[in-house]
N, C-alpha and C positions, 0 to 999 in steps of 0.2 A: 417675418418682417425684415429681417436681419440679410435675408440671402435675395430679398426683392431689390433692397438697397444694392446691394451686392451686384446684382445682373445687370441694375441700372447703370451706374460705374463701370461696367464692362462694355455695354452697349456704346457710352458716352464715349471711350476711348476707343474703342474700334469707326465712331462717326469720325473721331478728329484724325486716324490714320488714314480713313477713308478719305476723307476733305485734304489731307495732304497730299495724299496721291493722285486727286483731282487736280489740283493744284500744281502740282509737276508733270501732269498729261497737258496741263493748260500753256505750260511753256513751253513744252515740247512742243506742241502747233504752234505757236505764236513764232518758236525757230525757226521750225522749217518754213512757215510764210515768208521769213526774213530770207532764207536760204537760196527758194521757189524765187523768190522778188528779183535775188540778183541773177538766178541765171535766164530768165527770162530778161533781163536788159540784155546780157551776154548774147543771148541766142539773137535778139531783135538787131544790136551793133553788127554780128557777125553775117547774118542775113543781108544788111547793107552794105559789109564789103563785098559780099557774092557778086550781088548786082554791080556793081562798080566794077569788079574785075570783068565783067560778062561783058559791060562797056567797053573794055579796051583792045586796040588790035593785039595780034597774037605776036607784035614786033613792039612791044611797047615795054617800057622799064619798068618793073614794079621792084619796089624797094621796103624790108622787112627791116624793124625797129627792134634792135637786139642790145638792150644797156642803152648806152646813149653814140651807138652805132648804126645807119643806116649801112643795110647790105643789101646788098644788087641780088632779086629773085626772080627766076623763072617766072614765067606767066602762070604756065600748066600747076607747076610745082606749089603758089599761091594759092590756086584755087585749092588743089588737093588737101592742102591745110587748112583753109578755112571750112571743105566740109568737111573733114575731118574732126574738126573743133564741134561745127555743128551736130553733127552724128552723136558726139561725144555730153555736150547742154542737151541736147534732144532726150539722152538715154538717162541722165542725171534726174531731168524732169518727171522722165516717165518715173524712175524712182521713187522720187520724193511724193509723186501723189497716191504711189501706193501705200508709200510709209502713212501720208498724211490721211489718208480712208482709216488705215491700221489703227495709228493715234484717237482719229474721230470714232470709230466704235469703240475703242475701247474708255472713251471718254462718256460717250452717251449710258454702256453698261454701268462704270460708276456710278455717272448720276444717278440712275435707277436705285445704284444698292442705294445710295446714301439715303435717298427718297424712302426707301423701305423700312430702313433702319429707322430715319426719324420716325415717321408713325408707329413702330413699333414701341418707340422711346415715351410717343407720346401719349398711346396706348398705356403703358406700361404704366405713366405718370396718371391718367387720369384715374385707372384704377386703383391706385397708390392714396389719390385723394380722398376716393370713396368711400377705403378702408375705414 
């Protein structure tokens, strides 16, 4: 009886390390959506300078915000940076949604254990009652 109790106690503390673990896989996604959120404005802002620079003639001033200094930039050279930026949120993206797959299975495996665990806990309990 002694070592049923015993198991039980083991099982109970391996649920709540389990559930904390869920619980910090749970933050982890909720970050990266934070993360994902902002470079998708990033990516969408930089998109519409694109289009804006494609507007303009190739004799036109464009002017790059450095501190609180406007300097005088190439047309060519603007655009270059700007996809360059986008190339740059694009591959960020691509990342983070493989992170974010990564997080998500191994969140869903959790769940599973912890699922197992409890029936087994409460397997465990009802035959405890029976005794």
């Amino acid at each position: 009886m002694a070592s049923s109790s015993i198991a039980l106690r083991e099982m109970q503390r391996d649920l709540e390390n389990k559930a904390n673990d869920l619980s910090q896989l749970q933050k982890d996604i909720a970050k990266n959506h934070q993360v994902r959120k902002k470079y998708t404005i990033q990516l969408g802002e930089n998109e519409l300078v694109v289009k804006e620079l494609d507007l303009l003639d190739e004799d036109a001033n464009v002017y790059k915000l450095i501190g609180p200094v406007l300097v005088k930039q190439d047309l060519a050279e603007a655009r270059a940076n700007v996809k360059k930026r986008i190339d740059y949120i694009s591959a960020e993206l691509k990342r983070l949604d493989a992170t974010l797959q990564d997080l998500e299975e191994k969140q869903n495996s959790k769940k599973e254990m912890i699922f197992k665990l409890q029936q087994r806990i409460q397997s465990s309990q009802a035959g405890k009652g029976k005794a």
